[in-house]
C-alpha positions in Angstrom: -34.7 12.2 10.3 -36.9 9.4 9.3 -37.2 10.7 5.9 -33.6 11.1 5.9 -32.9 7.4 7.1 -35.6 6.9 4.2 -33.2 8.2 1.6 -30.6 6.7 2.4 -31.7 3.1 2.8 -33.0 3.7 -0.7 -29.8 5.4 -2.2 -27.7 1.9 -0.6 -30.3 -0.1 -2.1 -30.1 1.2 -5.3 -26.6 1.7 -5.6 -25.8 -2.2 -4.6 -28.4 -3.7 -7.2 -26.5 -1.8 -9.6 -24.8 -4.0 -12.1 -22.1 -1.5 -12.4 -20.9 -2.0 -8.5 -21.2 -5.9 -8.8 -18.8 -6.1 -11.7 -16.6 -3.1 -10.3 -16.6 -5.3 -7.0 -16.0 -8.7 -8.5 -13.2 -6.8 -11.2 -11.6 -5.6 -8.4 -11.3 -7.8 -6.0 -9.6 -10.3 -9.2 -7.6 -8.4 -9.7 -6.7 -7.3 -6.5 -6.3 -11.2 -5.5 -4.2 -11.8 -8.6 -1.9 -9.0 -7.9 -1.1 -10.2 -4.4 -0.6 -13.6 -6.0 2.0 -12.5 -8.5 4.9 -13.7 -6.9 3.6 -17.1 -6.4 2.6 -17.3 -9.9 5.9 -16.7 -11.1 7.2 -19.0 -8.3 5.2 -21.4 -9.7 5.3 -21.2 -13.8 8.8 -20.3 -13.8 10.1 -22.8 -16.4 13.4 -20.6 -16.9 14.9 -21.0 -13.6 16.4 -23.4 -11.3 15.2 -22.7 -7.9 12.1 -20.7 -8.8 10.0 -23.3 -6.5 12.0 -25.0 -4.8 11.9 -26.0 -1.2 13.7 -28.1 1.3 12.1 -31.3 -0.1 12.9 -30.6 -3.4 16.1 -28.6 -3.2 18.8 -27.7 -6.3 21.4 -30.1 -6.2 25.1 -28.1 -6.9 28.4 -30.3 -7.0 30.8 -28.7 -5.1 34.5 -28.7 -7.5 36.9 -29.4 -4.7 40.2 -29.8 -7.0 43.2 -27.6 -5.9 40.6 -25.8 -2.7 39.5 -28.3 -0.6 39.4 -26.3 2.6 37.1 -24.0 1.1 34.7 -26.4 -0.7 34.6 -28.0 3.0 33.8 -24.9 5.1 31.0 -24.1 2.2 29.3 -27.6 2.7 29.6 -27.7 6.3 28.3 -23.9 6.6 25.4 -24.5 4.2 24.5 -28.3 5.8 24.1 -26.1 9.1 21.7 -23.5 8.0 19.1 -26.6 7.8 15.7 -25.9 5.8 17.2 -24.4 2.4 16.2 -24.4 -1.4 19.6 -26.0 -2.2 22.2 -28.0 -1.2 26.3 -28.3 -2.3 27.2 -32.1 -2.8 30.2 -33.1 -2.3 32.6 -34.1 -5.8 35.0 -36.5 -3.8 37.5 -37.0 -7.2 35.5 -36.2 -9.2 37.0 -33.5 -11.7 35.4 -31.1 -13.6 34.1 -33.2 -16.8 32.4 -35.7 -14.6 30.2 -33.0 -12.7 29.7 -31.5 -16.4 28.4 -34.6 -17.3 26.5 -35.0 -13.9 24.4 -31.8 -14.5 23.9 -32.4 -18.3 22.6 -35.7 -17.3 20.0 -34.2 -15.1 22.0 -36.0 -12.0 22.7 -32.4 -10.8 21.7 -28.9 -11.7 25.4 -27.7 -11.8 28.5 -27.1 -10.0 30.6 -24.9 -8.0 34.0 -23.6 -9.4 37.0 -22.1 -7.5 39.7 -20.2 -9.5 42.6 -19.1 -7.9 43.1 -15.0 -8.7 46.6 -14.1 -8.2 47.3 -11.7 -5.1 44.3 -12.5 -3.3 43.8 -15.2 -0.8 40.1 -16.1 -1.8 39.4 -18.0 -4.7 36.8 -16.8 -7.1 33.7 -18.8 -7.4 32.0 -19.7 -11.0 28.7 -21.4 -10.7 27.6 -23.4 -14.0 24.5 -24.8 -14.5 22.2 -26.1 -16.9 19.4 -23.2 -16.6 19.5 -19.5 -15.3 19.4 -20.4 -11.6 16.6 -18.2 -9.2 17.9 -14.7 -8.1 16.9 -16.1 -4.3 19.2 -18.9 -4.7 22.2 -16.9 -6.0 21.8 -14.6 -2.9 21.4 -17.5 -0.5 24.8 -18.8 -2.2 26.5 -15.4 -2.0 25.8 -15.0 1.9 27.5 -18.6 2.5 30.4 -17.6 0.2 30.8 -14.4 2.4 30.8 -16.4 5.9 33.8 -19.2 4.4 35.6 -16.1 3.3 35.4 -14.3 6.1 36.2 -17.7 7.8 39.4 -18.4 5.5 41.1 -14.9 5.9 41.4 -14.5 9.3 42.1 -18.1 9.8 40.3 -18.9 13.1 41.6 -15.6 14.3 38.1 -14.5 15.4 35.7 -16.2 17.3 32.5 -17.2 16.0 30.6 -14.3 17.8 33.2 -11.9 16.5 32.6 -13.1 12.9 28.8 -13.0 13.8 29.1 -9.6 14.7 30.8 -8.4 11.8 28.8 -9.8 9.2 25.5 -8.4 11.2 24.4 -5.1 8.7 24.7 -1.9 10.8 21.3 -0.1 10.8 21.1 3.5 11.6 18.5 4.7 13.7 17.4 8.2 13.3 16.0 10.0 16.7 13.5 13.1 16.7 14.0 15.8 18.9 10.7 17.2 18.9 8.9 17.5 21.8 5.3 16.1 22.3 2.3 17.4 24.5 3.7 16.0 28.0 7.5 17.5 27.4 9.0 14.4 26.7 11.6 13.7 23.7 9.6 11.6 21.2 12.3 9.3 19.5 10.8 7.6 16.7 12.4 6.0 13.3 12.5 8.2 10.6 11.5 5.3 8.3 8.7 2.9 8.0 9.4 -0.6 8.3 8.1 -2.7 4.5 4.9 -3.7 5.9 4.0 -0.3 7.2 5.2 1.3 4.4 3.1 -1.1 1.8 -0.2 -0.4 4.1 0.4 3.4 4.2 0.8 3.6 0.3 -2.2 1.4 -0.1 -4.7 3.4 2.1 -3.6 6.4 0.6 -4.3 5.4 -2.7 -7.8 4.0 -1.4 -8.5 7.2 0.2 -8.1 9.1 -3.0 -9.8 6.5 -5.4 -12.6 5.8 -3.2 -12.8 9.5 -2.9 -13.0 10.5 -6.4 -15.4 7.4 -7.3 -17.8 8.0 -4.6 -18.0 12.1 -4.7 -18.3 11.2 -8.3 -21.7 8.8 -7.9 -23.1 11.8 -5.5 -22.3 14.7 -7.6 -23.6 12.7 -10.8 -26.7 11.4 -9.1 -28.0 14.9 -7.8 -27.1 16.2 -11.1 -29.2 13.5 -12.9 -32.5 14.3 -10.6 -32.2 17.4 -11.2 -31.9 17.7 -15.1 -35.0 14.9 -15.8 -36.9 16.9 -13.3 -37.7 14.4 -10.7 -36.1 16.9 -8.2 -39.2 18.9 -9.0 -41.2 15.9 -7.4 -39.0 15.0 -4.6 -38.8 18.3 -3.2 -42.3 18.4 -2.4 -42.0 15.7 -0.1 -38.4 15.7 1.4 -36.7 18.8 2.1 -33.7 19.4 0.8 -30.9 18.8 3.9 -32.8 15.7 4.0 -32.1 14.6 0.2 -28.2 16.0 0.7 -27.6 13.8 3.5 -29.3 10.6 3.0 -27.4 10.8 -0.7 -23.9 11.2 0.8 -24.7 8.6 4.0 -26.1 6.3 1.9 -23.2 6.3 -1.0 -21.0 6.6 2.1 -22.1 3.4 2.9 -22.0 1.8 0.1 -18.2 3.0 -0.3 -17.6 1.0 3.2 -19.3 -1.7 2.2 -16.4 -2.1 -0.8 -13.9 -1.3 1.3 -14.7 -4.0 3.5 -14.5 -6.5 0.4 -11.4 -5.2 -0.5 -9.8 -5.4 2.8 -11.6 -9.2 3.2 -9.9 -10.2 -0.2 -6.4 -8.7 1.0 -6.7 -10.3 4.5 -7.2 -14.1 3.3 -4.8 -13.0 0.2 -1.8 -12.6 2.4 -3.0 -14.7 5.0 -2.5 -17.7 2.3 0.4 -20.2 3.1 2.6 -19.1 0.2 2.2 -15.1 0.2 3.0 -16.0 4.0 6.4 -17.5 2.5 6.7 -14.3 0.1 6.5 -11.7 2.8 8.6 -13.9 5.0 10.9 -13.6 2.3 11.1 -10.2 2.3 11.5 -9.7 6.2 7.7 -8.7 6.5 5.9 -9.6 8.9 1.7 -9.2 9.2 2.2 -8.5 13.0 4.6 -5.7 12.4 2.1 -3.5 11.2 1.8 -0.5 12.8 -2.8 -0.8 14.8 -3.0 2.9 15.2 -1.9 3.4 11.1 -5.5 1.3 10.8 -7.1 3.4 13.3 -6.4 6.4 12.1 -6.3 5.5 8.9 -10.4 4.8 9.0 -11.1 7.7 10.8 -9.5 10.0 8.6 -11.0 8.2 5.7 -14.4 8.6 7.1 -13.5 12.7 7.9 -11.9 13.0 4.7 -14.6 11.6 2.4 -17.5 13.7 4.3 -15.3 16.8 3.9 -15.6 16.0 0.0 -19.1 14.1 -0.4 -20.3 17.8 1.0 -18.6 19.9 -1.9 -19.3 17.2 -4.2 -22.8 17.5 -3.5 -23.0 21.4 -3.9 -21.3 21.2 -7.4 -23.9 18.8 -8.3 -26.7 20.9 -7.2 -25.5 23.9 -9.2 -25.4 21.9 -12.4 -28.2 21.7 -14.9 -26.9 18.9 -16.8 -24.4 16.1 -16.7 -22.7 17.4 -19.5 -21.3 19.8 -17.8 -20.4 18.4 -14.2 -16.8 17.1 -15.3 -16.0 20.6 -15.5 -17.6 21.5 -12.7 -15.9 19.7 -10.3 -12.6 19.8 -11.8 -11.5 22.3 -9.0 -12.1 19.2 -6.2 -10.4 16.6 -8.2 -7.2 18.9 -8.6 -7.7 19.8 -4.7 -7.9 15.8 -4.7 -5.1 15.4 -6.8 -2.5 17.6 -5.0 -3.8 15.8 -1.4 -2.7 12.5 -3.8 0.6 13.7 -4.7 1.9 15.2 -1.8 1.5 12.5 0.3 2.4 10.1 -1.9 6.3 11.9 -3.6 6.7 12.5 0.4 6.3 9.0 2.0 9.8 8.9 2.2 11.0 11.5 3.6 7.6 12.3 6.5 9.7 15.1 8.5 9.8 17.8 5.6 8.2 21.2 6.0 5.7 20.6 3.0 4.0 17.5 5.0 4.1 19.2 8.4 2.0 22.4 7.0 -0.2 20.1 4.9 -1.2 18.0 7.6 -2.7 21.1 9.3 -4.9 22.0 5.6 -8.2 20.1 5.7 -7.9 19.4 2.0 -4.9 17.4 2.1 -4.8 16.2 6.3 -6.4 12.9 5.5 -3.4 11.5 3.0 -0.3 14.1 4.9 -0.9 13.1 8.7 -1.4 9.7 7.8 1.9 9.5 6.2 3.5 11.0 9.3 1.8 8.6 11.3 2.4 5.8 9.9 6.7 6.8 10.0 5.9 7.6 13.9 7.6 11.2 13.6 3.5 13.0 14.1 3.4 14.0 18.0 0.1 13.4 19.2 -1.0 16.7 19.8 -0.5 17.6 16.2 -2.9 14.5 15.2 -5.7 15.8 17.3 -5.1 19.0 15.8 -5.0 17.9 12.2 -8.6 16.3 13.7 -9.9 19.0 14.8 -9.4 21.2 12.4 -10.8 18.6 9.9 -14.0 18.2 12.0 -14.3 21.8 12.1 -13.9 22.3 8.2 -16.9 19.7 7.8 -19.1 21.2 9.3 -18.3 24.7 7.7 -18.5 23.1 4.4 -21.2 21.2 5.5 -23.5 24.4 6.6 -22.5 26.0 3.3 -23.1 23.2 0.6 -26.4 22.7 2.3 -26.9 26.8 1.8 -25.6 25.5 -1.9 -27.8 22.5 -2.5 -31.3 24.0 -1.0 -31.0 27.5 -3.4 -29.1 24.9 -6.3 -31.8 22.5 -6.8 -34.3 24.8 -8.2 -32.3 26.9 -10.3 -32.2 25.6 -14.1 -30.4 27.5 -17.6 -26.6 28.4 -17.5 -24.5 27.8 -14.4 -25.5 30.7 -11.5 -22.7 32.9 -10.9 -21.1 33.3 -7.3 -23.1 36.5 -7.3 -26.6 35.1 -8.1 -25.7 32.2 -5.4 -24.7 34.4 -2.7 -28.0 36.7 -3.1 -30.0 33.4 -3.4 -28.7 31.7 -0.3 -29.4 34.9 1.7 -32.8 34.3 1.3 -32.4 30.6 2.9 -31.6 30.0 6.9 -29.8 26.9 7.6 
């Protein structure tokens, strides 16, 4: 064990001195930051928009074109006035007609003004808004959803109270209820659906499972295969056994890949936790706190299960290969196993209760990205997570036994590639 703990302190060491993992790290995490950043940069350098920045002490002026539908151009005001903090504000035309607030907003005095023209047969006007420059999607909305409330206001003239009118307005969310039963009897009733945030974090940690995956299994497969073809394996082999090597290679780059991970998931964390990507996701009806502690929790640990299951067959490829030529071949088969994990998870985060995601959360190979998808929509009983864990612990330490069996006979044997034949009769020879 202390030769073990030997290796991999050394193969940590080694890997973080590496110029390579500094400039991957740094690359990353820029561009990691500048992704998450995007929508204020846009915000922010948005010359062809009104509205693109702009807050409550800066709002877009709009005259408000009260000739021939004053009772409308009033509710509008008063409604808008009353929502309090908003990007823009109507102001009021008093006699003004429609050339003067023209010459308003090309003056700069305004950055436009509100039409209503009269459609024949229907009671609400329709509303033209002119301006100067293509005005922000977000204030177009914001100006839609008043427009709604004075209409609904106008047409049933004071008919309906102003809870009714709240009520109707209020968007009708379905709620989809399981029927399944969990491990104590009781109905589980769970949304369908994940809420954004959950969503976002679910698609994100699938796709780090899978890259850090590849990348890591990669360094490990690439590294034993590199000892081995310059010969140094020849040397080490004398003095470490070869569990020992196995091991302390995929702890040590297992490390290494936490240690990224961890500056990744710093970056992210002070990203969004930024005053303005704050705004953005309130924007959006995201909230941080919404996220969903046991998609994090399970997350890791099926991260950590899923990259041992890997690292392990990763390892035995490497051993079996002579030179690094030839390992991109060689452990094709696991990037396509890899691959399909990816895919089915990711074309399936949508709809989490289909057959296809229930029998893959139950297949080692793909359990890590399927379950977590599951999980993260709420519809995964608990007894089929501790199952899905199970079964994965049990499959690492099958593979495990066997890619040791693989790397102790591998190691040695130099030339063409041995056949499953020549491996089998060689491992016989070696007791785990």
């Amino acid at each position: 064990m202390n030769k073990m703990g030997t290796i991999t302190g050394f193969t940590f060491k080694n890997k973080v001195k590496t110029k390579s993992f500094m400039v991957t790290t740094i690359v990353l995490a820029l561009l990691i930051s500048i992704g998450l950043n995007v929508p204020y940069f846009i915000t922010l350098f948005n010359g062809g928009s009104i509205g693109g920045g702009a807050s409550s002490s800066n709002p877009v002026n709009i005259g408000l074109l009260s000739t021939g539908q004053p009772e409308v151009s009033d509710k509008l005001e008063r409604f808008s006035s009353a929502q309090g903090d908003q990007a823009y504000r109507f102001i009021t035309s008093g006699d003004k007609d429609e050339a003067s607030l023209k010459a308003d907003a090309e003056a700069g005095l305004t950055d436009g003004y509100l039409k209503f023209e009269a459609v024949a047969g229907q009671e609400f006007p329709q509303p033209i808004l002119y301006s100067t420059e293509e005005v922000s999607p977000q204030i177009i909305t914001s100006i839609e959803a008043a427009l709604q409330s004075v209409k609904l206001d106008v047409v049933v003239k004071g008919v309906l109270t102003a809870e009714q009118k709240e009520l109707i307005t209020t968007p009708v969310k379905l709620t989809e209820q399981s029927l399944s039963t969990d491990e104590g009897g009781a109905g589980s009733e769970s949304e369908s659906g994940m809420s954004p945030i959950n969503y976002i974090v679910v698609y994100l940690l699938i796709i780090l499972l899978f890259t850090s995956t590849m990348m890591t299994g990669n360094m490990i497969a690439s590294e034993i295969t590199a000892e081995k073809s310059s010969r140094i394996m020849e040397i080490l082999i004398t003095s470490v056994s070869p569990l020992s090597q196995m091991f302390g290679k995929i702890i040590g780059i297992f490390m290494v890949g936490m240690l990224q991970i961890g500056i990744f998931g710093a970056v992210v964390a002070g990203n969004i936790l930024l005053p303005h990507n704050r705004a953005v996701l309130g924007d959006f009806n995201m909230n941080v706190s919404d996220v969903n502690v046991a998609v994090i929790v399970y997350g890791l640990i099926f991260y950590i299960l899923g990259y041992f299951l890997y690292a392990v067959m990763f390892a035995a490829i490497g051993s079996m290969v002579s030179r690094t030529e030839e390992l991109g071949q060689a452990v094709l088969p696991i990037t396509m196993l890899s691959l399909v994990s990816f895919y089915i998870a990711i074309f399936s985060i949508a709809t989490p209760n289909i057959l296809l995601l229930k029998i893959a959360s139950f297949i080692p190979f793909t359990s890590p990205t399927a379950i977590l998808v599951r999980i993260g929509a709420g519809v995964a009983p608990t007894w089929e997570i501790l199952t899905s864990l199970a079964i994965l612990i049990a499959s690492i330490m099958i593979f495990g036994w066997l890619a040791a069996k693989i790397y102790r006979t591998g190691v040695l044997m130099y030339g063409k590639r041995p056949t499953f034949k020549e491996l089998f009769k060689a491992m016989k020879a070696y007791k785990i």
